[in-house]
N, C-alpha and C positions, 0 to 999 in steps of 0.2 A: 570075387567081388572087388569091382575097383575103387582106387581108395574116398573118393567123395561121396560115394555110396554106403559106405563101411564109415565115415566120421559124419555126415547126415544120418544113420543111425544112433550113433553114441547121442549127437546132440537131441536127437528127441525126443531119447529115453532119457538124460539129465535134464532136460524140462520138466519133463513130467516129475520128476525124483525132486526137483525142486518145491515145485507146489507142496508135494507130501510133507517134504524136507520143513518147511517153513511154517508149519503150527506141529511137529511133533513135541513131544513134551521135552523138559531137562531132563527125566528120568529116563527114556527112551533114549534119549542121545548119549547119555552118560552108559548106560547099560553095555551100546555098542561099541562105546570109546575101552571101560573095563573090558568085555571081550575080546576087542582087536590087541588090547596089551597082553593078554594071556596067551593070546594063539601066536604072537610072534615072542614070546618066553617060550612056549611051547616047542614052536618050529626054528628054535635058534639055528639046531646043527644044518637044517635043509635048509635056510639062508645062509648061511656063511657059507655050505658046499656049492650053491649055487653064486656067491660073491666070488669063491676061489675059479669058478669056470669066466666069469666075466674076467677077473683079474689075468688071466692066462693070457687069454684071448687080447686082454688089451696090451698084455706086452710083447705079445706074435705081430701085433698092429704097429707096435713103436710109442705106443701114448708114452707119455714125458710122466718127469716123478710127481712132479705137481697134480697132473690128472690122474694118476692113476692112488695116489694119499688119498685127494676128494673121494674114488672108486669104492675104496679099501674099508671091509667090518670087518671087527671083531668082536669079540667077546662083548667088552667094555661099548663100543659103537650099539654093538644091539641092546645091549641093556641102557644105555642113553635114551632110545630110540623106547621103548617100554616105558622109562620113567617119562619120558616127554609126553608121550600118550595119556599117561596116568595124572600128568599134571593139569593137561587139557581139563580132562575130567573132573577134575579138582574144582576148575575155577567157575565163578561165578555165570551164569547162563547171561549173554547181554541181552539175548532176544524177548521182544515183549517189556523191556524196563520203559518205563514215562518219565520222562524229565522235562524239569521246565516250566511248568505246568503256573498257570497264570490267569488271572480273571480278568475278562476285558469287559467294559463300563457297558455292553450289550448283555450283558451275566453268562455268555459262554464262557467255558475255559478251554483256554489252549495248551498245549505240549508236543510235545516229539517222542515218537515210538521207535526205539531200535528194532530193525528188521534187515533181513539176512540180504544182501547182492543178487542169488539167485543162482545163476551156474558161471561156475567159476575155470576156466582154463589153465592148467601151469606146466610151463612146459620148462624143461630142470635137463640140468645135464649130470655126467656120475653119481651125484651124491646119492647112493639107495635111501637113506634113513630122511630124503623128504618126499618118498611115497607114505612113509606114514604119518611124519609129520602133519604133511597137508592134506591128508584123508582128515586127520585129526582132527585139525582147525576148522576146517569147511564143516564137517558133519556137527561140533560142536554149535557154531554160528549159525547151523541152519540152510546150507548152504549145498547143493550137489557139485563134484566135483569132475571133471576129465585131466588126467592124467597124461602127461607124458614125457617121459623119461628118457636118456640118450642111450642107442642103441647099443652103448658098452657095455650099459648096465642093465641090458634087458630080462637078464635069469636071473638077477639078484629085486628087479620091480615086480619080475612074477610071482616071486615066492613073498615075497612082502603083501603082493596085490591077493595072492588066496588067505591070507590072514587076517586082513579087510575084509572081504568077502563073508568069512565065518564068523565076523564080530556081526556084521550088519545082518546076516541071517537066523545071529541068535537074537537081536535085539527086535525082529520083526521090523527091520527100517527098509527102503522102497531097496530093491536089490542093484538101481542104477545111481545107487548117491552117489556112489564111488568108483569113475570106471577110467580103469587104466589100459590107455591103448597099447595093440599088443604090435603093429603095424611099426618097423621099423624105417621104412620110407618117408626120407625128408616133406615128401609131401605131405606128411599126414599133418603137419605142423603149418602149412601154407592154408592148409584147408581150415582148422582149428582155429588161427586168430582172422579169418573170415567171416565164421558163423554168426554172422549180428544178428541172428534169426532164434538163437540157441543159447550164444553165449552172452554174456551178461562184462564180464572182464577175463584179462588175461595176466598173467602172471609169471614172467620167464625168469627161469632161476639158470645161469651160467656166464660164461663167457661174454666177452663185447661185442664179438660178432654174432652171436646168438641174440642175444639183447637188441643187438642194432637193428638186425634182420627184421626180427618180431615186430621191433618199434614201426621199421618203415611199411610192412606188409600187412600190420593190422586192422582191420575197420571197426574193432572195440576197444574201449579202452585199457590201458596197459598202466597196469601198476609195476617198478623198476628201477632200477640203478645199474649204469649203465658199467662202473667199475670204480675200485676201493684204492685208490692213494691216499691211506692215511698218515696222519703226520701225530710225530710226539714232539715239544718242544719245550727243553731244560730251560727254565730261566735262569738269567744270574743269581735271583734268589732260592734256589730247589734246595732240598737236602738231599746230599748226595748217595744215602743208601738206597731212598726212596727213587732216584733219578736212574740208578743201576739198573736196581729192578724191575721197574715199568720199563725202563728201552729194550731192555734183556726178554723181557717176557714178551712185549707188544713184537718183538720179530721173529722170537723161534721158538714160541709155545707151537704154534703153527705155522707154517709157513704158506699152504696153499690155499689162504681163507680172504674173504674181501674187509675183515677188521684188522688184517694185519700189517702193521704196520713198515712202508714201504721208505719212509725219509723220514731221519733223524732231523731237528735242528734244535742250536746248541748255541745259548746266546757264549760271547765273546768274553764276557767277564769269567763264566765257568768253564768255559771248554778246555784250559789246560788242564782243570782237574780232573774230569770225568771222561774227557776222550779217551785218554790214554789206558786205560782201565777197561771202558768198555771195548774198544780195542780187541783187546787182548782176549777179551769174552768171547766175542763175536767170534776170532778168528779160532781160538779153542773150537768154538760151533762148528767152522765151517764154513761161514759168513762172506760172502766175495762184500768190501768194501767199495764204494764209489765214492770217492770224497771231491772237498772243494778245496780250493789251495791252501785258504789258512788250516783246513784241517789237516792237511799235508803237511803243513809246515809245523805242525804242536807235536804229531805224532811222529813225524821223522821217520817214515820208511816209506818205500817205495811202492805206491799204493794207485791202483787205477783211477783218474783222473774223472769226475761225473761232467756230463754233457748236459745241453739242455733236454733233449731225451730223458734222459734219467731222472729229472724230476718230475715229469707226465707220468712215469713208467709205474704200470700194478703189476710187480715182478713176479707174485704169485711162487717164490722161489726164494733158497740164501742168501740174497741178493739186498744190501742196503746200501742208500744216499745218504749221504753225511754234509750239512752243509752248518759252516759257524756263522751267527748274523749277529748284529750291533746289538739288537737288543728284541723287546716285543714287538714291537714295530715291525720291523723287518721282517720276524716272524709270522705275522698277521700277512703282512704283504705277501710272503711266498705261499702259504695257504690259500689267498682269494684266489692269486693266479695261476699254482698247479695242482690244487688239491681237486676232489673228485666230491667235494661236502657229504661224504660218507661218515666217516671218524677222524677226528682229530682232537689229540690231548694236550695238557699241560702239567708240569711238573713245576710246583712254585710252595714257594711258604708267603709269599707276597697275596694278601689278600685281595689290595688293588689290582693287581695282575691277572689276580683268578676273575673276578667280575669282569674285567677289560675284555679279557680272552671269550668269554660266555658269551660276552654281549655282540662282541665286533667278528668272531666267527659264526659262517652260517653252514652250519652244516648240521645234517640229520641227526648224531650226536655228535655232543659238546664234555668234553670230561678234565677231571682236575684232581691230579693226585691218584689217577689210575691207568691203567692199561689197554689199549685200544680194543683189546681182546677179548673186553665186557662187553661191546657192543653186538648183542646178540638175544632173543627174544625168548629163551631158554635162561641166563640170565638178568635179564629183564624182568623175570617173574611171568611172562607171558606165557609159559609153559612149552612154548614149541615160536617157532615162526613161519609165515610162508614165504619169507624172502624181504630184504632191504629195500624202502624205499626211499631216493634222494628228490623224487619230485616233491612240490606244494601243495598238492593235491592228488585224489583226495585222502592220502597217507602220508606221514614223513615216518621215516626209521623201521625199525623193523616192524613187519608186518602179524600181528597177532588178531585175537579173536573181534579185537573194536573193530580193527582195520578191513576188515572182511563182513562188515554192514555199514547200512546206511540208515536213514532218518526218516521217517514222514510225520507229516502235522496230523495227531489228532486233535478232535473239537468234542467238549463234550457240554451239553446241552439241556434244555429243559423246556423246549417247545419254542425258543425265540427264532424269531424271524425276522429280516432287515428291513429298514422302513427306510 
């Protein structure tokens, strides 16, 4: 079967799974959400055997450390991946909620009905645990889903994608809500954000040039972020235990994630206290340092010089910018013009500073006295995410269960009619 033949299949069985999809009850959805959590507790050992054959293979390939962490379950990953399904389940069903609701001087009333997007595309690279994820979300919302994953990770999506399969077959839900393609050919991806016939949006979770590709080749809509240069910035007024441990953790809790934090900056009044220190941390980690002169010049050693490169750059890597500024100001100013409006934080005991920062940053989150690292829809409270968004519409931030419907007017009545 050639491959437009084979994804004009999937999409017309996720039509159809949609309709079903979009009046099943919360308990039905919740049933298959429970389920799919059990059979991937169930089937830990055959994903993770099946993760360690991908992981092989992508290091016989050359994949770099960064892709191949995102690749990488274990234990801990899969149980992540369980409890995030569990929390899905957990939360409150949006679909069918009326809000708004209003009398207008004709005695109708009006409101807005949550209802699901319909069929949903997302096309992800490495990471196994947002096949279940976004089974998650989409079936929770009402929503049928197509799937598809990057071909590193294809024996670790299958064995995630029969665990889906067995939740939604014991919950009696349409057996196409959930279909992840098995087709490892770039094209099946060309053809996917094509379907305006089928698909409803698209959702690509990876890289910039995946992202970009998608962006330019899709004729539906694309919810995205295109890449995560986030920034932390000490003000002269931070406390400096607090100012450790946010920089410390915002770049090497993780290093190959788009919350993490990619450029330091370090207003001029405190930076001889807390460079030096964190310093010392960083390169204990492992840390390749990129600084600017004055932080050259506090620190006194001989340390790689940052380019204007290096403040674009989503190193995805040990890899940190170090840059000292006058003040807030200047910190503002280097975030409007190399940040990525992903995440960026602030470290302050200045109250006015924290408001300043809120107000005159725009980016999808805005944080104060934390670590870039919470930006994520699992912490959030959203139980899982389907992926970051830095656009305006029609999502900002991480993608959870709201973000994956939309609205329509009901009217409700009593026999009036317009004159």
């Amino acid at each position: 079967m050639d491959i437009k033949t084979y994804m004009t299949g999937l999409g017309k069985q996720a039509r159809s799974a949609a309709r079903l999809m979009s009046v099943m009850t919360t308990h039905q959805k919740n049933t298959a959400l429970y389920a799919i959590a059990n059979a991937i507790e169930q089937q830990k050992t055959s994903i993770l055997t099946a993760n360690q054959t991908d992981l092989a293979a992508g290091s016989q390939q050359g994949l770099d450390a960064a892709l191949l962490d995102r690749l990488a379950l274990n234990e801990e990953r899969v149980a992540g991946m369980v409890e995030g399904v569990r929390q899905v389940a957990a939360l409150a069903d949006p679909i069918g909620t009326v809000s708004d609701l209003s009398y207008r001087p004709s005695g109708i009333q009006v409101g807005k009905m949550r209802v699901p997007l319909g069929v949903i595309g997302i096309i992800y690279e490495s990471r196994p645990n947002v096949t279940a994820d976004a089974a998650a979300l989409c079936l929770k919302s009402g929503n049928a889903a197509i799937l598809r994953g990057g071909s590193e990770a294809i024996h670790s999506n299958q064995a995630i994608a029969q665990c889906i399969k067995a939740g939604l077959l014991a919950a009696e839900l349409p057996a196409h809500a959930v279909q992840v393609i098995e087709m490892t050919d770039r094209a099946a991806v060309g053809e996917l954000v094509q379907m305006k016939s089928y698909v409803d949006v698209i959702v690509p979770r990876g890289g910039k040039g995946l992202i970009e590709r998608v962006s330019e080749q899709a004729r539906v809509p694309v919810i995205k972020h295109l890449h995560g240069v986030c920034h932390v910035y000490i003000d002269d007024n931070a406390d400096f235990d607090k100012a450790i441990a946010i920089a410390v953790n915002a770049k090497t809790q993780r290093y190959g994630t788009c919350n993490t934090m990619e450029t330091l900056l370090v207003s001029q009044a405190i930076a001889p206290q807390v460079l030096p220190a964190l310093a010392k941390i960083y390169q204990q980690k492992g840390v390749e340092l990129r600084v600017c002169e004055a932080a050259q010049t506090i620190l006194q050693q001989n340390m790689n010089a940052a380019t204007e490169e290096d403040w674009h750059a989503e190193y995805l890597a040990p890899i940190l910018s170090i840059r000292v500024v006058q003040d807030i100001t200047q910190a503002i100013e280097h975030i409007h013009q190399y940040g990525s409006a992903h995440t960026d934080a602030i470290v302050t005991e200045d109250y006015s500073h924290a408001r300043r920062f809120l107000a005159e940053v725009d980016s999808s989150s805005v944080m104060i006295n934390a670590s870039t690292r919470f930006a994520d829809g699992f912490e959030y409270g959203l139980g899982a995410e389907i992926g970051i968004s830095t656009d305006k519409f029609h999502v900002r931030g991480p993608v959870g269960l709201e973000g994956l419907t939309s609205q329509k007017f009901v009217v409700f009545g009593d026999g009036q009619i317009r004159e």
